[in-house]
C-alpha positions, 0 to 999 in steps of 0.5 A: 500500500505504502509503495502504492501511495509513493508511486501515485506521488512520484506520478503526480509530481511528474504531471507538475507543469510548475517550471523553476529556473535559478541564476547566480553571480558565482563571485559574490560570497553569499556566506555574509548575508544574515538579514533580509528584509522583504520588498512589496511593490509599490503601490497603495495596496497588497492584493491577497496573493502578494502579502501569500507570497511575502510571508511565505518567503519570509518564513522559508528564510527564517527556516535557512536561519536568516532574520528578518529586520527593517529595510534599514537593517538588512543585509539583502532584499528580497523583491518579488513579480507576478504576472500572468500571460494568456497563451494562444495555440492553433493546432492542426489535427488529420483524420482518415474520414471514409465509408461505414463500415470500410473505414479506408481499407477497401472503400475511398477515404480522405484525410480531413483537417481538423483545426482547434484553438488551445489557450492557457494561462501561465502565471509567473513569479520572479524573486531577486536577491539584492544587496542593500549597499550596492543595490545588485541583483545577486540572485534570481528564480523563475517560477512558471504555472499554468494558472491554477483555480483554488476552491479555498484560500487555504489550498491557495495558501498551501500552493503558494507556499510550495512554490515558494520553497521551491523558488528558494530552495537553492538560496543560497547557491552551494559551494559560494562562500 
């Protein structure tokens, strides 16, 4: 049973069309950075999914041992994105069309297009780690998805969250010190 179960989540996490990418400056030592402070965007107001994702963050880094202090503290920032895009696809698929009850193989049959459109939503969230003097981006991950619909805010608080261990999970990058 137990090995049943296993496999059934090993399946599941391979259907998983979340995509993370990571990207690094390898000169920059990594090891002297001991505090963060989360940067919202600017504007008036934090949508419900945007004060998910800077809490999440805070916690996952706050679980690798940084500590989370004033703007003016820091020793890095952490800046978030979110987008969403609406992708388009015309797909073209042939059929063998011929006579019940032959079906092409000794009465005359044809080929027919059938033409479908597929369209899809991708969101994205993009995490930069910046020093606090110098102002650079010293560490980068992507995360894409198809837009996912949630039934309750704790489901959407659950995925939220795992999206973002993933992000961070390779911050700080191995083998920098």
């Amino acid at each position: 049973m137990i090995r049943l179960l296993l496999m059934f989540a090993l399946l599941m996490a391979g259907c998983s069309s979340l995509r993370v990418s990571h990207d690094f400056d390898p000169s920059y030592r990594f090891a002297q950075l001991k505090r963060f402070a989360v940067l919202t965007p600017q504007k008036k107001y934090l949508t419900l999914d945007e004060a998910r994702i800077a809490k999440a963050i805070e916690e996952t880094l706050v679980a690798k041992g940084y500590r989370p202090v004033s703007r003016q503290r820091a020793d890095f920032y952490v800046l978030f994105h979110i987008g969403v895009t609406t992708h388009r696809q015309i797909v073209t698929d042939y059929e063998m069309a011929g006579l019940f009850p032959y079906r092409c193989c000794c009465a005359p049959c044809a080929v027919v297009p059938t033409v479908r459109e597929e369209q899809w939503r991708e969101a994205k969230i993009v995490v930069d780690i910046v020093t606090s003097k110098e102002k650079k981006v010293i560490w980068r991950a992507v995360a894409t998805d198809h837009l996912h619909h949630f039934k309750t805010p704790q489901a959407r608080r659950r995925y939220i969250r795992e999206v973002v261990s993933r992000l961070l999970k390779n911050f700080p990058p191995k083998g920098t010190s």
